[in-house]
N, C-alpha and C positions, 0 to 999 in steps of 0.2 A: 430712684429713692424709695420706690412702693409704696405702702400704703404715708400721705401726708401726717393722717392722727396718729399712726401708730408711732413715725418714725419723730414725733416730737415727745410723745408718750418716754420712747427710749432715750433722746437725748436729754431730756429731767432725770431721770432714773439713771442714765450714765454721770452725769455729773454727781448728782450724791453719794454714786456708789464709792467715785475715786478721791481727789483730790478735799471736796469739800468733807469728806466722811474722814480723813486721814486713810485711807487704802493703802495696801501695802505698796510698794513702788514696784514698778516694772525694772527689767534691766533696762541701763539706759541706752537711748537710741543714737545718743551724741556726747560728744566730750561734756561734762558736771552737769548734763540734763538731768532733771526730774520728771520720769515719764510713769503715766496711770493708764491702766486700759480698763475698757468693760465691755463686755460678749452679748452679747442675747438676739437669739432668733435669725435672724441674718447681718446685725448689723452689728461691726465693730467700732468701736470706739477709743482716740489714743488724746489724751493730755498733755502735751510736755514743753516743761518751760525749763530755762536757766535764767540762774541769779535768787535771791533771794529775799531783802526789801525791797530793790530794784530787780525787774524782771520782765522777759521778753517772753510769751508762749502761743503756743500753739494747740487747738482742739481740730481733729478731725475725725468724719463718720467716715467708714465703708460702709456698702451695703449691695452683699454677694461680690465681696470684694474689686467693686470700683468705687474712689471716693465720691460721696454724692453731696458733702457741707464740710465747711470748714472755716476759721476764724482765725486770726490772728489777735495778739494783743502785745500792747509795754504797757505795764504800770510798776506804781510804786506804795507800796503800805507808808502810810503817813504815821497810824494810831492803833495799837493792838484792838481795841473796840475796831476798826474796819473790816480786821483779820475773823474777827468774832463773829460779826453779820455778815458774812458771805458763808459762815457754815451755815446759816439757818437760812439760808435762801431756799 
């Protein structure tokens, strides 16, 4: 993973770049995916979820290309205010 502050430094800084910022989208990686990347220094970064008030996704880091963190989730938007404070996280 290398250095531990740097590599949480980038994954803040990845998440705003993509998904929460609106970022442009990636091609996608799976059938009606919605996939986000962000690059920096050795670590890459991919977002990609399907569905759309209901949804299944996934975040993963490389770093010098082996995955070194990764999350899963399902959620669901209940209330556009939900939608709204998760950009400003």
């Amino acid at each position: 993973m290398g250095n531990v502050s740097k590599f949480k430094d980038f994954l803040v800084e990845a998440k705003r770049n993509t998904y929460a910022s609106k970022a442009k989208k990636e091609e996608s990686s799976r059938p009606n995916s919605k996939d986000y990347a962000y690059k920096k220094y050795n670590y890459y970064y991919l977002d990609s979820h399907v569905g759309d008030k209901e949804f299944i996704g996934e975040e993963l880091v490389w770093h010098n290309e082996k995955v070194c963190w990764g999350m899963n989730t399902r959620d669901k938007f209940l209330l556009m205010k939900h939608l709204l404070g998760l950009i400003n996280f």
